[in-house]
C-alpha positions as CSV (number, residue, x, y, z in Angstrom):
1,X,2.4,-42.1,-25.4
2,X,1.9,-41.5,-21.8
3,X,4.9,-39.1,-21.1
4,X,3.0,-37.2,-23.5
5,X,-0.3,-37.5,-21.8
6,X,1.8,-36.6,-18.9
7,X,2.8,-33.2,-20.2
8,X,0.1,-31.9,-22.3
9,X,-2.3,-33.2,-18.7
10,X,0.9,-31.3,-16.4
11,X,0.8,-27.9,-19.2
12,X,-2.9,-27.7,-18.8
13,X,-2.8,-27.6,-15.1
14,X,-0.4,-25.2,-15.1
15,X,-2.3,-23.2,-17.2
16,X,-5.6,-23.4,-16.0
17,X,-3.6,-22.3,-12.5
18,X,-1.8,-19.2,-13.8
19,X,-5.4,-17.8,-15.6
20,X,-7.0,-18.7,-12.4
21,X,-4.5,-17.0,-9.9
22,X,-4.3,-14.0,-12.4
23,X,-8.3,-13.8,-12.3
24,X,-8.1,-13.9,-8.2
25,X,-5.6,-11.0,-8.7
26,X,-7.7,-8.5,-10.4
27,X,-11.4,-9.3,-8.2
28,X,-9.4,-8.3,-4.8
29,X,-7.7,-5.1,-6.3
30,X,-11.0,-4.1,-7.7
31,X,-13.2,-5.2,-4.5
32,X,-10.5,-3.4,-2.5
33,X,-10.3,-0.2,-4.7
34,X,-14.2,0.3,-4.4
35,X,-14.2,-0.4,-0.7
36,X,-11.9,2.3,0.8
37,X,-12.5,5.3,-0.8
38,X,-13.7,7.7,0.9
39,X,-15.1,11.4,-0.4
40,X,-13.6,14.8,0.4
41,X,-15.9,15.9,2.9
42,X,-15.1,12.7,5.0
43,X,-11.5,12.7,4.6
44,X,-12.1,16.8,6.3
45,X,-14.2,15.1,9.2
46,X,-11.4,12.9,9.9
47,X,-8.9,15.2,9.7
48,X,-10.6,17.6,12.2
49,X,-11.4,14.8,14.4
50,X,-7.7,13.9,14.5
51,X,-6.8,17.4,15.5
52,X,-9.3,17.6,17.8
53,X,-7.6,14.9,19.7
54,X,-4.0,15.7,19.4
55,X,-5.1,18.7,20.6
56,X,-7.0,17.6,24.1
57,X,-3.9,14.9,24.6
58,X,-1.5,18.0,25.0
């Protein structure tokens, strides 16, 4: 009786762990996924920027 408390107590850990970790997965590639991107107009003043100083280093 308690070596199968054990188990069914160990499987439920394990369980509970691998729906929590996959949960933790998906929030940070959402939260990162909305944080960096960055419109077209941006991404052209960036780009200028950056030849702009490539340019004055020469």
């Amino acid at each position: 009786m308690k070596k199968k408390l054990l188990v069914l107590t160990m499987s439920t850990l394990f369980a509970t762990q691998i729906m929590n970790s996959n949960h933790a997965k998906a929030s940070v590639t959402e939260s990162v996924d909305k944080k960096f991107v960055v419109p077209e107009s941006e991404l052209i003043k960036i780009f200028q920027l950056t030849m702009n100083l490539r340019i004055r280093q020469k």
